[in-house]
N, C-alpha and C positions, 0 to 999 in steps of 0.2 A: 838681352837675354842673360839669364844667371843661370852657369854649370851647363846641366844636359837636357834644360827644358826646348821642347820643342816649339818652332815658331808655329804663328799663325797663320793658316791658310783660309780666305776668303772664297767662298764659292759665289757668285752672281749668276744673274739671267741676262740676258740682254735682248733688247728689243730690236727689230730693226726688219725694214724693207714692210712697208704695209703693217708694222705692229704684228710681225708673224715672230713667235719668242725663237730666238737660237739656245740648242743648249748647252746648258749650263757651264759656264768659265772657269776653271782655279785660279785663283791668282795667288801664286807663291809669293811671300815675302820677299824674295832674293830676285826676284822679277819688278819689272816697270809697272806701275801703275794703268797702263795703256796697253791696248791690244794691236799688236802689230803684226804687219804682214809687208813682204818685203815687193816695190813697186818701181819697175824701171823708170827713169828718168824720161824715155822715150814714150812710156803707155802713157807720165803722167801731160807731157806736153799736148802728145797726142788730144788726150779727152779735152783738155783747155784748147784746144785748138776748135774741135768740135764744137763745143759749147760758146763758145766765141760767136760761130758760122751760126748754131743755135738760138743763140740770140738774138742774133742779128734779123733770122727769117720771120716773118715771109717777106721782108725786103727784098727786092730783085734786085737791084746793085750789088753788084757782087764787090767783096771786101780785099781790099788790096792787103801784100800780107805785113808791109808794116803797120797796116791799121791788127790785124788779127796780131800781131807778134804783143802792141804794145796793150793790147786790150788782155793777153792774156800772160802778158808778163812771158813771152819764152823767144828767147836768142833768134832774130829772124835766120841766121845762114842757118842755124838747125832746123828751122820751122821750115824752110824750104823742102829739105829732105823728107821731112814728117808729112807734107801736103802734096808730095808727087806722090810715097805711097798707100798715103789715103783716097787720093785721086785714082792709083791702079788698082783697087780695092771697088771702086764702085761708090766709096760712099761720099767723094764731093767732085767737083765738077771745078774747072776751071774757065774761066775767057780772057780771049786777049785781047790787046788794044791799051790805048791809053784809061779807058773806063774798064779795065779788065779787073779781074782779082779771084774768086773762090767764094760759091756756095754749096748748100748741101745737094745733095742727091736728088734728097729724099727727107721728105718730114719727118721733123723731132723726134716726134714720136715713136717713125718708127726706126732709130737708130737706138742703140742698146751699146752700157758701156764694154760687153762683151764685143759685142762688133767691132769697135777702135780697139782694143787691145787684140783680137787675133788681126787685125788689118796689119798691126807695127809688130808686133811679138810673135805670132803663129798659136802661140796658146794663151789663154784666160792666167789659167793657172800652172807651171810647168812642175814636172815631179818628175824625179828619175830617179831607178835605184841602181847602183852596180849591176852589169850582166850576170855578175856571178853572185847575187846580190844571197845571202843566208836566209835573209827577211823570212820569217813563217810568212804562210800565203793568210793568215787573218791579217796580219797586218798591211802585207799589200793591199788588201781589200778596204782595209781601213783608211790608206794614204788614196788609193782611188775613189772612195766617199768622198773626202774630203776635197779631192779636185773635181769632181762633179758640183760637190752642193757649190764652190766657190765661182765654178761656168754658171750654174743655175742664177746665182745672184747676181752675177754681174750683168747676165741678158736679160734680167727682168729690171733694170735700173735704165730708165730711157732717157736720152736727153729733154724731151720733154720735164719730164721729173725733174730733173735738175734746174732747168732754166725756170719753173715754178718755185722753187725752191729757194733759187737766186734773185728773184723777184719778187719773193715774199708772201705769193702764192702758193708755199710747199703746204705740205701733206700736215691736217689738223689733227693733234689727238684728243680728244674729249675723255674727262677724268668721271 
């Protein structure tokens, strides 16, 4: 940049979830090239943990969790704590014995990555503002948009979808 010219800001569309368009992005200069959103270390285990168990079904042998740790790359003594409470959640099941290990619930299909993120976190997406917060109430209105449509996406994202996706069966788009 020379003197007081203004940089260039990029507007996009982006696609995503069934090729439903989201709108429109800025992407300031002074900004990453990438859209980020910030994802606990705990949701991100969780869904590879899921997806793991995902994969695995409709196998009845349930999956011991060094096999699901190493399959999904995450710390067994963590993965313990992540699959008791995904277990008091409802959405996998344990057995014991020497043939013991962890399967889903409930078919792929119908677990959503919304589901493992409030099983571990409580919410999808969390937002809080100050109690005493100034915020005009458009804008709170606007930050609670925004954590809806981000619950909406993520329950419509099923582990089925993924494990197609991961198997190279994912979602065609036709030009």
């Amino acid at each position: 940049m020379i003197g007081n010219e203004k940089p260039e800001t990029k507007t996009t569309t982006v696609f995503c979830f069934d090729n439903i368009p989201v709108p429109s992005i800025v992407h300031h200069p002074y900004q990453s090239s990438h859209i980020s959103m910030k994802l606990s270390v705990k949701s991100d285990y969780a869904c590879r943990a899921v997806e793991a168990l995902a994969l695995h079904h409709p196998n009845i042998r349930p999956l011991r969790i060094d096999d699901i740790a190493n399959k999904a790359a995450i710390p067994a003594n963590y993965l313990v704590q992540i699959l008791i409470e995904l277990k008091g959640k409802g959405l996998i099941q344990s057995r014991r014995g020497k043939a013991g290990g962890y399967l889903l619930s409930r078919i792929p299909k119908e677990i959503s990555v919304g589901d493992v993120v409030r099983a571990v976190e409580g919410d999808v997406f969390a937002m809080s503002t100050p109690a005493n917060s100034a915020s005009p109430q458009e804008l709170l209105r606007a930050w609670n948009r925004i954590r809806v449509a981000a619950e909406n996406a993520a329950d419509n994202i099923t582990f089925d979808q993924l494990c197609a996706e991961a198997s190279g069966r994912g979602p065609m788009y036709y030009i």
